[in-house]
N, C-alpha and C positions, 0 to 999 in steps of 0.2 A: 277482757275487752278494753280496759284501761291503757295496756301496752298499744294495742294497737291503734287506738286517740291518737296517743301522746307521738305513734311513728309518724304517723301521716297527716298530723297539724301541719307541718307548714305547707301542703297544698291548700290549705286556705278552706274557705266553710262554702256551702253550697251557694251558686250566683248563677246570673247571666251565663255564662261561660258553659258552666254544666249542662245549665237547660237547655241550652241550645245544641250541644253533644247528645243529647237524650232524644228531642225532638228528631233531631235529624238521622238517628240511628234507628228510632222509631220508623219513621217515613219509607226509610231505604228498606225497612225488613216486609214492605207490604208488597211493593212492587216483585223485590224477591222472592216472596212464599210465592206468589202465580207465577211467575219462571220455572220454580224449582215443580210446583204441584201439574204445569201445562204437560210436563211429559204423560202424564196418566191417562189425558184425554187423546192425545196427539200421537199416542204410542198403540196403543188399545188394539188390539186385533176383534171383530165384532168376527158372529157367528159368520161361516162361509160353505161353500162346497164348492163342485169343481162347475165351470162353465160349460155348457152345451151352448154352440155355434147358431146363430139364430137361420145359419143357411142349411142347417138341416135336415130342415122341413119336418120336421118332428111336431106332434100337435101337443098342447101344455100335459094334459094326463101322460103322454110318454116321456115327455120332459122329466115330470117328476118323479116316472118310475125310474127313469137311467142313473137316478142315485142311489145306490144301495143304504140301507138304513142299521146301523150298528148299535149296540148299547154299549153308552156310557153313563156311568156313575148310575146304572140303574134305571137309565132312561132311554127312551130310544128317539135318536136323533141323527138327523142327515148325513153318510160320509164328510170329512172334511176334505180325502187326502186320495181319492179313487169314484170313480163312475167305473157303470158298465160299460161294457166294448160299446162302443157309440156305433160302430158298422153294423152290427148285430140289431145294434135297437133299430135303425134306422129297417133294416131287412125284416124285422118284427113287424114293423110299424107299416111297411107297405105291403106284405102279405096279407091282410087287413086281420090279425090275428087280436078277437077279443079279451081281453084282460082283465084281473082283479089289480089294486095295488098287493093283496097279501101277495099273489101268484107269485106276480115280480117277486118280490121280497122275501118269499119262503122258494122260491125255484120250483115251485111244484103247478102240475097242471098245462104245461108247456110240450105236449106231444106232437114232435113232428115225423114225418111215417111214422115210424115203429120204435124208435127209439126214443125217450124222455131228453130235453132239450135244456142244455144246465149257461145259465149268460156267466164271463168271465169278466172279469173283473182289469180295468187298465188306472195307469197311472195319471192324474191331471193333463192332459195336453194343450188347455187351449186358456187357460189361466184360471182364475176363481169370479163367483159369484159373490160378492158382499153383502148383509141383510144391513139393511138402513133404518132398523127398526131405532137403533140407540143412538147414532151416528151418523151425519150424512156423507162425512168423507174424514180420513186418519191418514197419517202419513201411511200405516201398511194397505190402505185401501188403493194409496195412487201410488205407488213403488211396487207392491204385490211380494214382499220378503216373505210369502209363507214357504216351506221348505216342506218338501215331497220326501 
């Protein structure tokens, strides 16, 4: 440790100068940690699914069934990335045909004449629903970069 005293004596012993290098390197690193930490909040993609069209006419129980429900991680939770055929729902829905959520959900019980009636499945068309539970708005809430 001696060697290295004896290099860097002649910068001279701690003063003004320093503290003021220290302060203000301090200062700068706070404003920077929330720059650098703002992406997390601002990035964040919150739960979603796909959007059903409010001109629908669909009543909120059909609404909820036209999202098929899948597990993940062991848990059963709302498509992100598919709804059922929305023309289907909507011909479900004005046949006045009563319903369970399991029905939906498991295809079963959906008899129309004589043959069992199975809903297909379509890709997002009309963009995503956001939940605002955690979040009221993130950049991918108002740009919509989720990828199908």
């Amino acid at each position: 440790m001696q060697n290295y005293e004896s290099s860097v004596s002649f910068l001279g012993t701690w003063g003004p100068f320093q503290r003021n290098i220290v302060i203000m390197l301090c200062l700068m690193s706070i404003p920077s940690g929330f720059n650098i930490l703002s992406t997390i909040f601002l990035l964040v993609s919150p739960p979603h699914h796909c959007h059903i069209p409010t001109n629908s006419n669909l009543s909120q129980d059909w609404i909820q069934a036209s999202i098929p429900v899948e597990q993940v991680a062991g848990q059963q939770q709302r498509s992100s990335c598919s709804r059922y055929e929305l023309d289907m729902v909507k011909n479900l829905s004005v046949s006045g045909i009563n319903f369970s959520q399991d029905q939906i959900q498991n295809q079963s019980g959906f008899n129309l004449g004589s043959s069992p009636f199975v809903l297909k499945q379509e890709q997002c068309r009309d963009g995503w629903t956001y939940s605002t539970e955690y979040f009221q708005s993130t950049a991918v809430t108002e740009v919509h970069p989720v990828t199908v």
